[in-house]
C-alpha positions as CSV (number, residue, x, y, z in Angstrom):
1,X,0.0,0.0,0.0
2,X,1.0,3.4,-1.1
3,X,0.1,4.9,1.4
4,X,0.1,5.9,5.4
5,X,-1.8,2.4,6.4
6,X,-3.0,3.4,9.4
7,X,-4.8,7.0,7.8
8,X,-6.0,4.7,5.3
9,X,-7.6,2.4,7.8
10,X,-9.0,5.6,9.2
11,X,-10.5,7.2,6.4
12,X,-12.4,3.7,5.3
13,X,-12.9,2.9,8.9
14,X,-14.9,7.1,8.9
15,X,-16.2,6.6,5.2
16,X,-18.2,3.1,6.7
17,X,-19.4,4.2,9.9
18,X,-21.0,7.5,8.5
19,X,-22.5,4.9,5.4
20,X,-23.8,3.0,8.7
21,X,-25.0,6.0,10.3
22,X,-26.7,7.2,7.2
23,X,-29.0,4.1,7.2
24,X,-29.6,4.6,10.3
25,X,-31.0,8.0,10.3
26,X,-33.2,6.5,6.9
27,X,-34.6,4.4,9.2
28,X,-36.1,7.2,10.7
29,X,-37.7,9.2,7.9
30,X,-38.9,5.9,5.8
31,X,-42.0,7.6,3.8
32,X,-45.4,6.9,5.7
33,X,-49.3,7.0,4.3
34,X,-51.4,8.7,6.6
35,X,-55.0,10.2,6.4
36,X,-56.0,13.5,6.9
37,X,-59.2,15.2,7.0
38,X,-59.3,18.2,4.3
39,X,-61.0,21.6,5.3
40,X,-64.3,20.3,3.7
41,X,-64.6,17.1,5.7
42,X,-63.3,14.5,2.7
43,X,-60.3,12.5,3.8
44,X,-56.8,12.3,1.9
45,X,-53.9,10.0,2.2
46,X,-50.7,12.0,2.5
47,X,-47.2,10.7,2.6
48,X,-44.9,11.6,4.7
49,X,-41.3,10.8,5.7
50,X,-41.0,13.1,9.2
51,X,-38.1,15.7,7.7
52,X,-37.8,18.2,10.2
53,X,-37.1,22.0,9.3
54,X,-40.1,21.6,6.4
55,X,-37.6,19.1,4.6
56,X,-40.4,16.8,3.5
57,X,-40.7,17.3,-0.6
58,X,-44.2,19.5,-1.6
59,X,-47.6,17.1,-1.4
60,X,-48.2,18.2,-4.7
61,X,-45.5,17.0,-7.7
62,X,-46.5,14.4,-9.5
63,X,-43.5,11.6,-9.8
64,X,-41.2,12.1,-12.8
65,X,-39.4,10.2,-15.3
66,X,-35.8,9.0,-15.0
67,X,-35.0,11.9,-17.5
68,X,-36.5,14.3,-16.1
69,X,-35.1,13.5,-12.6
70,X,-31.0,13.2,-14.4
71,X,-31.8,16.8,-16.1
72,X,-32.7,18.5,-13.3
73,X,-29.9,16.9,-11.0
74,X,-27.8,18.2,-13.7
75,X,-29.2,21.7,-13.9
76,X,-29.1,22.1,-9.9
77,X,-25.5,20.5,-10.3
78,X,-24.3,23.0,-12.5
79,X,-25.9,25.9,-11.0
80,X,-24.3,25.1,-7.8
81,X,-20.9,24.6,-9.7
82,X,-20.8,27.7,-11.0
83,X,-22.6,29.6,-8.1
84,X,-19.3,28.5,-6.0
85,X,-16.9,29.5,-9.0
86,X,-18.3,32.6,-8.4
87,X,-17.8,32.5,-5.3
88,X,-14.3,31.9,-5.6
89,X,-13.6,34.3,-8.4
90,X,-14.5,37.3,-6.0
91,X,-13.0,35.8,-2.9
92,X,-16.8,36.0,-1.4
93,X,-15.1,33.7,2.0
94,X,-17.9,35.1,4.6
95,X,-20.7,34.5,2.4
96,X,-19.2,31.0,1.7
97,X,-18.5,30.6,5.3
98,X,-22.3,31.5,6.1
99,X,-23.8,29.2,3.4
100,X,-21.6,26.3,4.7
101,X,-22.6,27.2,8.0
102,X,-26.5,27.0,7.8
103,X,-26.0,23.7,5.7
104,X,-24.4,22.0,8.2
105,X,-26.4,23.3,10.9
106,X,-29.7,21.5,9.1
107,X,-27.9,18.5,7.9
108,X,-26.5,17.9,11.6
109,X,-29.8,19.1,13.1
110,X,-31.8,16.4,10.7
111,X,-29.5,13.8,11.8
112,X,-29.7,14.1,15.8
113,X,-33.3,14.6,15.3
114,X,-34.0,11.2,13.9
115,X,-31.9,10.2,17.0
116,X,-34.0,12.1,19.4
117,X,-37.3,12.4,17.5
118,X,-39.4,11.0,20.9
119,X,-38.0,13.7,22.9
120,X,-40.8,16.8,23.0
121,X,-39.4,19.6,20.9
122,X,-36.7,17.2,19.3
123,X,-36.1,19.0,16.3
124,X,-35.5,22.2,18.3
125,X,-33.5,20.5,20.4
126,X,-31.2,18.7,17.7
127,X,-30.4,22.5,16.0
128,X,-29.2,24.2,19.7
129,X,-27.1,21.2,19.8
130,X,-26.0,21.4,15.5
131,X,-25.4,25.4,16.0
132,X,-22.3,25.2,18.6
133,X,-20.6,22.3,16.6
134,X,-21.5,24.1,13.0
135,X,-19.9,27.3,14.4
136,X,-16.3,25.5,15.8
137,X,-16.1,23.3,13.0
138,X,-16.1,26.5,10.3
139,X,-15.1,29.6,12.4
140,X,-12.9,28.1,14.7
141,X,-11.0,25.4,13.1
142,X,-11.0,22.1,15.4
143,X,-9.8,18.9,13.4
144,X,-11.4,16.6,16.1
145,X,-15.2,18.3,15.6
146,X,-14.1,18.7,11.9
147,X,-14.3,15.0,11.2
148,X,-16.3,14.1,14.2
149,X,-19.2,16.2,12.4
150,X,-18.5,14.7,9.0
151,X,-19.6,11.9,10.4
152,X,-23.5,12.9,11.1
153,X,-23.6,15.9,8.1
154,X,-23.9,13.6,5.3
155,X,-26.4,11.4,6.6
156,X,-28.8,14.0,7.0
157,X,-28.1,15.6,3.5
158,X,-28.7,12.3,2.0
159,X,-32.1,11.4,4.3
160,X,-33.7,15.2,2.2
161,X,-32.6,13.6,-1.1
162,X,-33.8,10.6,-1.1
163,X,-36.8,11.5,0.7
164,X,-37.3,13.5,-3.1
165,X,-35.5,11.1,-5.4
166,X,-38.5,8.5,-3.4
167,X,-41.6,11.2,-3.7
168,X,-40.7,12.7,-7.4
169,X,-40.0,9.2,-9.4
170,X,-41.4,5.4,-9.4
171,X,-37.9,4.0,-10.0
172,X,-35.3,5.8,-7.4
173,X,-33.0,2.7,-7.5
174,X,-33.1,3.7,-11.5
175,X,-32.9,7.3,-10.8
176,X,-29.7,7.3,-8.9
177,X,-27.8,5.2,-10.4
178,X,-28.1,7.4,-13.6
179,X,-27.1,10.2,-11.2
180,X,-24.0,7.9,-9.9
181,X,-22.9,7.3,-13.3
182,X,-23.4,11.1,-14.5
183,X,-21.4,13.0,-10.6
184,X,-18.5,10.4,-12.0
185,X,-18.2,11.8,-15.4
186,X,-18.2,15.2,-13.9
187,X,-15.5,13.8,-11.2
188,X,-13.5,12.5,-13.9
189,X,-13.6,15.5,-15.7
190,X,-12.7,17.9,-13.1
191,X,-9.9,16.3,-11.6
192,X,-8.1,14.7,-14.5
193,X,-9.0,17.4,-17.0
194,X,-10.2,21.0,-15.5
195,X,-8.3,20.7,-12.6
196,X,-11.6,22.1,-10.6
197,X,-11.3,19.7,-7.7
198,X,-7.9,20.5,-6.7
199,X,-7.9,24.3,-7.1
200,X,-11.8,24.0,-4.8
201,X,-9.9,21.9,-2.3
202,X,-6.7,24.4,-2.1
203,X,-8.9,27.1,-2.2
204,X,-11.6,25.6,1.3
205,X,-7.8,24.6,3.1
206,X,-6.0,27.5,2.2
207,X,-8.1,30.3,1.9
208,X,-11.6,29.6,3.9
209,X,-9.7,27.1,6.4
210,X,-12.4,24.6,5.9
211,X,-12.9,21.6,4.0
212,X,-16.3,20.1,3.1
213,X,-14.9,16.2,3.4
214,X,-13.2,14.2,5.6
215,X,-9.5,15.6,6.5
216,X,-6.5,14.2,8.1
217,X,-3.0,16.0,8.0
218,X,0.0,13.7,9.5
219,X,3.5,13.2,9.0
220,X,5.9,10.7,7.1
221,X,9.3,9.5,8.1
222,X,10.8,12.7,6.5
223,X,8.6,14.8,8.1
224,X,9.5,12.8,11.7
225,X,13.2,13.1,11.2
226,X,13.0,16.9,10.4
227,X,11.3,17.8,13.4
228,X,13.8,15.1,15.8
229,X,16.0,17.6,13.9
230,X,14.6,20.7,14.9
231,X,14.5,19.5,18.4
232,X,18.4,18.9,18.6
233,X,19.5,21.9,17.0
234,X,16.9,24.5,16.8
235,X,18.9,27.2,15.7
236,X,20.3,25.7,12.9
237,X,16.3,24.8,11.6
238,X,14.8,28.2,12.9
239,X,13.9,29.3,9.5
240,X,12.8,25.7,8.2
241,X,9.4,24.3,7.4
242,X,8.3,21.0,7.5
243,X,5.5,20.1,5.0
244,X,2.4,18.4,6.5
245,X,1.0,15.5,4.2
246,X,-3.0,15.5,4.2
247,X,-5.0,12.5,3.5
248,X,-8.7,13.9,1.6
249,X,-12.0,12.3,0.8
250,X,-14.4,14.5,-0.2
251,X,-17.9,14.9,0.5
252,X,-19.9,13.9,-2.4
253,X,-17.5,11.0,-2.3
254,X,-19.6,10.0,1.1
255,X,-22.7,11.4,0.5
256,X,-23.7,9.5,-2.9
257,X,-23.7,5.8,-1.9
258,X,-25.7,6.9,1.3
259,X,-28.7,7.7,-1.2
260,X,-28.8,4.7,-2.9
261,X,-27.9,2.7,0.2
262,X,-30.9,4.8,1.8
263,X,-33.2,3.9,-1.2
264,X,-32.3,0.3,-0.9
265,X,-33.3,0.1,2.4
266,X,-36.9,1.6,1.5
267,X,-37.3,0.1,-1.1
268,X,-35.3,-3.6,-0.6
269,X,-34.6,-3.9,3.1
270,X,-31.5,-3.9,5.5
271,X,-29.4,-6.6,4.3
272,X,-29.4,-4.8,0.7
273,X,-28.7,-1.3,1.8
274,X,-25.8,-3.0,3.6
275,X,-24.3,-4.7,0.9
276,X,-24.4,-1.3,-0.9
277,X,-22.5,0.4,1.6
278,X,-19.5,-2.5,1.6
279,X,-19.7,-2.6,-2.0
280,X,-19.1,1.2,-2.0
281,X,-16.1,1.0,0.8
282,X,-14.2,-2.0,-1.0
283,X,-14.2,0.0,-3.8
284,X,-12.9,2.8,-2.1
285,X,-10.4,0.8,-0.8
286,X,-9.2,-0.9,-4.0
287,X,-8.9,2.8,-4.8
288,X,-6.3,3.4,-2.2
289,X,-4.8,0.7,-2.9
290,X,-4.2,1.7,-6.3
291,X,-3.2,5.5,-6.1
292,X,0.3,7.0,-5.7
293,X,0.8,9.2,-3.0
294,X,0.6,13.0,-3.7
295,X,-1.8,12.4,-6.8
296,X,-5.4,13.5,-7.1
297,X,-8.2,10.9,-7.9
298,X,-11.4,11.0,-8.4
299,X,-13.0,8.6,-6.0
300,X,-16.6,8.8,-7.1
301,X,-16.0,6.4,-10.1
302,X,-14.6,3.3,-8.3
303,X,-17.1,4.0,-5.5
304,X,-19.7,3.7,-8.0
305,X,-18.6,0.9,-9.7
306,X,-18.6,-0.4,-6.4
307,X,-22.3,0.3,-5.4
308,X,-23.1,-0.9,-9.0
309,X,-21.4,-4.7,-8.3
310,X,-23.6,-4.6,-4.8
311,X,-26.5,-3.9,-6.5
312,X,-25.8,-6.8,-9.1
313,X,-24.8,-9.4,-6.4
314,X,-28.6,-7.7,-4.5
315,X,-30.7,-8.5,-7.6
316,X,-28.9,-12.0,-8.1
317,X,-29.6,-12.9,-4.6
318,X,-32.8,-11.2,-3.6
């Protein structure tokens, strides 16, 4: 292995446990039929899936073909894309900071919700307690609530789109794998041929001193020796540096295989959604296995080939 084996035991170890965690909080906000009485005494059947903060997709849209579902991922994608190029462009890092900010504050307030929800006032509740650790982990900087928080962001993201991926189309399984196949094109793309995944990356670590992914900075044997160095002679390495290596895995890279794992287990049970999320680490593995130190990959493709063998070895078996 290539790499630090113990970082790479910790990112896989981080990139399970928050796929785990992910069908966990889908448990929570499976879709449910229930009747109401309308204003003129008839009665409805209304589904709902419990999304706190009005996350729970509009009553009204009528479910969509795959198409349409892939076009308008792909128009919301690219909007985003070049809403944050922007961004960059004019060096906008408060208003960057303050959209990260409220993001996480929902995604970690949907996620402790669904682990409080019996609790009175649980969703108010779960965003006093996502505020504090929203606020350290982008203004103040703390790699232990930085990845500690990764850990319950992405589940809830992923619980608000599948709850719309499972209200706007009769074939989510269908619908996301199409996505899958179209975030690793783009993935491809941008870090083998635009480059627009490294430069975002530098820019959250170097200018906004965030980074939307999990992050772990450590040091090799070079790194080691310098700093024994440093500590025999200091003034002789006064004026020295000593690079910090950073191990990366971004967030989409997490927050994909959650949704389909998340769908699976709706729509096909436990052991599937499982099987998803293993297929979707062993891939990410073989991907570290593979890679060269110092080298940008995109990870999305392997995981998705991944997630697309599970779901093979799930139709064959189920």
């Amino acid at each position: 292995m290539k790499h630090n084996i113990k970082i790479t035991l910790l990112l896989l170890a981080m990139f399970f446990v928050t796929q785990l965690i992910g069908i966990f909080v889908v448990s929570h906000y499976q879709p449910k039929t229930i009747q109401l009485i309308t204003s003129d005494g008839n009665s409805t059947n209304v589904t709902t899936f419990n999304l706190p903060y009005g996350m729970d997709p509009p009553q009204d849209v009528q479910p969509k073909g795959v198409a349409d579902i892939a076009i308008s991922f792909a128009i919301v994608f690219f909007i985003a894309v070049v809403l944050m190029l922007f961004l960059m462009k004019y060096k906008a890092d408060i208003l960057i900071k303050v959209w990260f900010f409220v993001v996480v504050i929902l995604a970690i307030g949907t996620t402790l919700n669904s682990i409080i929800n019996k609790i009175p006032y649980a969703s108010l509740i779960a965003v006093f307690l996502a505020a504090p650790l929203a606020y350290y982990k982008i203004f103040k900087r703390n790699l232990i609530v930085h990845n500690l928080t990764e850990l319950i962001i992405y589940p809830g993201i992923a619980s608000i789109f599948i709850a719309m991926l499972v209200s706007w189309t009769k074939t989510p399984i269908l619908a996301v794998s199409i996505i899958l196949i179209l975030i690793s094109l783009y993935d491809m793309y941008a870090v083998w041929h635009s480059g627009f995944m490294q430069r975002m990356a530098q820019y959250q670590i170097n200018n906004l001193r965030i980074f939307t992914g999990f992050f772990i900075p450590y040091i090799g044997k070079k790194q080691k020796e310098a700093i024994k160095a440093a500590k025999s002679s200091p003034k002789k390495m006064k004026n020295k540096k000593v690079n910090v290596s950073v191990a990366i895995l971004g967030g989409g890279d997490v927050v994909f295989p959650i949704i389909l794992a998340g769908i699976a287990f709706i729509t096909l049970g436990l052991i599937p959604a499982l099987i998803i999320s293993l297929g979707a680490t062993l891939a990410l593995a073989g991907l570290f296995w593979l890679s060269e130190k110092g080298k940008f990959y995109p990870a999305m493709p392997f995981i998705s080939a991944g997630c697309f063998v599970a779901l093979g070895v799930i139709y064959l078996l189920f």
